[in-house]
N, C-alpha and C positions, 0 to 999 in steps of 0.2 A: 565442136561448137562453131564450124566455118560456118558464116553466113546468117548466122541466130538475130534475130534483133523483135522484141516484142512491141515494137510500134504498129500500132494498128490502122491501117489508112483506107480500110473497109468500114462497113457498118455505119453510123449515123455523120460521123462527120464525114465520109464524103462526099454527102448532099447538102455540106454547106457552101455558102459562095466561095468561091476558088481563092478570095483575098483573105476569108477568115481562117482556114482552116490551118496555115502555119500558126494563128494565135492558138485554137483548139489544142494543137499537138503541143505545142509551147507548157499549153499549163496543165497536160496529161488529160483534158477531157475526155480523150478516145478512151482511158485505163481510168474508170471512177475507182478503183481499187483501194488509191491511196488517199482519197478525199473519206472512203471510208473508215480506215486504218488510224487516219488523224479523225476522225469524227467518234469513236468507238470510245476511249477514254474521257471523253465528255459527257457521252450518252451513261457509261457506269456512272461517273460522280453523283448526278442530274439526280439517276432514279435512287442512290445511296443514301442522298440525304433528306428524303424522306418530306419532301413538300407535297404542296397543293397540288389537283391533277390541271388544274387550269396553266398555275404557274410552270409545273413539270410539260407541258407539251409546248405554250410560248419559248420556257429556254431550249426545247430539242429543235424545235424551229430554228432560231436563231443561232445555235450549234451547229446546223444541221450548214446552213448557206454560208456562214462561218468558217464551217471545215472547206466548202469548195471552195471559196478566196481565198485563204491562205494556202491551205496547198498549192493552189494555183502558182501565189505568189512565189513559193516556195521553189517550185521549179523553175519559173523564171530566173530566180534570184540563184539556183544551181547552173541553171544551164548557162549563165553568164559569166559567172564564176571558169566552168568547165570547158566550154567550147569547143577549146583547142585539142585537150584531153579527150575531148567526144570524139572529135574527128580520127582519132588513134583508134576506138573502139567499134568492134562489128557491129552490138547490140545498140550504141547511140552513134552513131553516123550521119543517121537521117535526123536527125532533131533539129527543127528550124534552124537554131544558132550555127549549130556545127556544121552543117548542109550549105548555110548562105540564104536560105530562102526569109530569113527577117534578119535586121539588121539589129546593133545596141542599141542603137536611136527607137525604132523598133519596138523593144522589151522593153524600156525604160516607161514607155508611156504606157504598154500596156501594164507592167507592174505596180504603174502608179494606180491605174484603173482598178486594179484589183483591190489594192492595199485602202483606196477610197470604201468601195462597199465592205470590208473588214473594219475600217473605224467608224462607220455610219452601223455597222451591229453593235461594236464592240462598247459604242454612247448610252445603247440601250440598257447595260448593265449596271450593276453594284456598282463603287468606288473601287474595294477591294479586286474586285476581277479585272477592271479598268488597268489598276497599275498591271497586274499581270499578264494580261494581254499586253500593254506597253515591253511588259521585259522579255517577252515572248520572240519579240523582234529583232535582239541580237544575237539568241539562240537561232533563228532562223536563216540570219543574215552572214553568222558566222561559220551554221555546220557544213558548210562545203571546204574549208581549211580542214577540217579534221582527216578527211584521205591522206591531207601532203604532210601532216606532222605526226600521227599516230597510227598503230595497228587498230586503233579502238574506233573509226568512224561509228558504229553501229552502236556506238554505247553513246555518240554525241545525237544520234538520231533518236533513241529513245529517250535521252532528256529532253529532246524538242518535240519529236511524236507523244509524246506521255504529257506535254503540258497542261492538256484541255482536262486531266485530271485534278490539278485544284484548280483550275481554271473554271471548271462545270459546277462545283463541290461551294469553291466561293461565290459563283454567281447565286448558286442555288440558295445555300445557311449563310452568306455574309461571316462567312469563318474556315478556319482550316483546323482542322484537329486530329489526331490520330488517324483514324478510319481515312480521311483525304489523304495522308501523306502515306500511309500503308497501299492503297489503291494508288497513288502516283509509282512507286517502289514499286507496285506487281506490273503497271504499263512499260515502265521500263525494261524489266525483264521479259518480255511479252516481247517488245519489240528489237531488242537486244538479240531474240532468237531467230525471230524470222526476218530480220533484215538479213541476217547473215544467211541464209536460206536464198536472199534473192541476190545476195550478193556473189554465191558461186554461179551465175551467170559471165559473170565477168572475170570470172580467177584467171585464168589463162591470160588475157588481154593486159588486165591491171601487173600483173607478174612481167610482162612486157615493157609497160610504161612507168612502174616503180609505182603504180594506186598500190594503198596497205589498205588491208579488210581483216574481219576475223573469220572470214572467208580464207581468207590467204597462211592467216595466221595459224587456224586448225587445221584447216586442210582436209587430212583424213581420220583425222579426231573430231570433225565436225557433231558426231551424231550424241556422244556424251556429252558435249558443252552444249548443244542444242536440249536434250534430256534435262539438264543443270536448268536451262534458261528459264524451261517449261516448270518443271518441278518448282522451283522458287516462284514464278507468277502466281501458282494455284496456291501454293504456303502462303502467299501473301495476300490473295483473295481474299482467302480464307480468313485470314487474320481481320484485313478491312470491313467484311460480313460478321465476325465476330463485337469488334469495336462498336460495327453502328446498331448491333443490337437485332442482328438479322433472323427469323428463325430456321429450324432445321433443315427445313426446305430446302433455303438455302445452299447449305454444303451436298444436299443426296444430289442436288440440280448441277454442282459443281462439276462430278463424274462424268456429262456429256461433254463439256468443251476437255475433258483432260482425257476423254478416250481417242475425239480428234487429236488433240495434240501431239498426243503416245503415237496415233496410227501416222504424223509427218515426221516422228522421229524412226520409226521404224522401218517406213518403204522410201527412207530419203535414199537419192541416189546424185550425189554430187558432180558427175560429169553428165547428168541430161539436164540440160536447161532448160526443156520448157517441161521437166518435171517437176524442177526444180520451182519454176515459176505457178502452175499451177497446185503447190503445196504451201507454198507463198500466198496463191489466193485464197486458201481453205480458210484463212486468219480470219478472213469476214466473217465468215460461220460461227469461226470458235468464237470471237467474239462477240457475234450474236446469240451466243449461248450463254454467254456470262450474262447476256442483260438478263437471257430470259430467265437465269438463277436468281438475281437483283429481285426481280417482280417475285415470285416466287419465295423469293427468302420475306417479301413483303406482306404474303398473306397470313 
């Protein structure tokens, strides 16, 4: 793993001005990966609960710019937290904070800049998604504690990654009901799995500085508890697509995000990390497969 680190300082940001581009890396621009990841549990609810196509495409919109602000934020609001821990680490070394190339003064202003276009969406909504988005924020604010006091970081990141599931669910029906809270329950396990997937990037390093993962925790039982994570998301799909009254379509559609999944538990190999990482990215796919079950389950 010497030398490993997935920051990408090619490709579109390096053609931005020389002063922007610590913000870019700051809030993972270079890696859309994970604005995806957080965007993906909102785009399920969205199309589940079964509105209007005018209504369904304004909230994928404002989901959609939504997920890049807060994530954004989100990194910000870790890599402040972490910095110092960064600097321990081959694969964040280079991350603005931890490198010196921006200061706290810095992040501060821009994660207010961000957290501004996140409430200028978040006005647009219901009442009910209103406060949720509000609660959203200590879940965010807080998941960077989870490394220093639990094995479980990855189960605090899918109750944060999984939010936009009643979060999309209540913008969309103005309500939470089974079917939402069964689809919030399959994102968490969804994301429960593959964070720990990207988090043996770091096992060696964290194992050094005392970071706890279930990365660290499994180890080389990673691939059954990964199989557990998968298995239980699609049971719980399934059950969501049931609730809201989905048809068949639906479950036969289900089969493609669970034959990806099956194929990340099968050719995982936990000491390559940038295999590691790009099994990690496959989650886009899979979860663009579950929308395209959602639509599908619609006809």
């Amino acid at each position: 793993m010497a030398g490993w680190t997935d920051i990408a300082l090619d490709g579109w940001v390096a053609r931005l001005p020389s002063a922007w581009r610590p913000f870019a890396l700051l809030a993972r621009l270079d890696r859309p990966i994970g604005a995806w990841l957080l965007f993906l549990p909102g785009l399920w609810s969205i199309l589940l609960a079964g509105i209007s196509s005018a209504r369904t495409v304004w909230l994928v919109a404002l989901f959609g710019v939504g997920s890049v602000a807060m994530r954004g934020a989100g990194c910000v609001v870790n890599d402040m937290w972490d910095r110092d821990m960064d600097r321990r680490v081959t694969r964040t070394a280079g991350r603005p904070l931890a490198s010196g190339a921006l200061r706290m003064r810095d992040a501060t202003w821009f994660l207010a800049a961000l957290l501004s276009v996140a409430l200028a969406i978040l006005l647009q909504l219901n009442g009910l998604a209103q406060a949720l988005g509000v609660g959203s924020l200590a879940l965010v604010a807080l998941y960077p504690l989870a490394k220093r006091v639990t094995w479980w970081p990855q189960a605090a990141l899918g109750v944060t990654f999984g939010w936009g599931a009643p979060m999309g669910y209540a913008a969309a029906a103005d309500t939470l009901d089974p079917a939402a809270l069964a689809l919030y329950a399959a994102a968490f396990a969804w994301i429960l799995g593959y964070d720990t997937i990207y988090a043996h990037q770091d096992r060696e390093d964290d194992a050094l500085i005392g970071v706890r993962s279930t990365a660290r925790l499994f180890a080389g039982t990673t691939r059954p508890f990964l199989a557990t994570c998968y298995a239980a998301m699609l049971g719980l799909l399934a059950l969501a697509g049931g609730l809201a009254g989905l048809s068949a379509w639906f479950f036969a559609a289900l089969t493609l995000p669970a034959a990806l999944l099956a194929w990340q538990v099968a050719t995982l190999d936990i000491d390559d990390p940038a295999g590691c990482l790009r099994r990690f990215h496959w989650n886009r796919e899979a979860g663009l497969l579950v929308v395209a079950a959602i639509l599908a389950g619609r006809l």
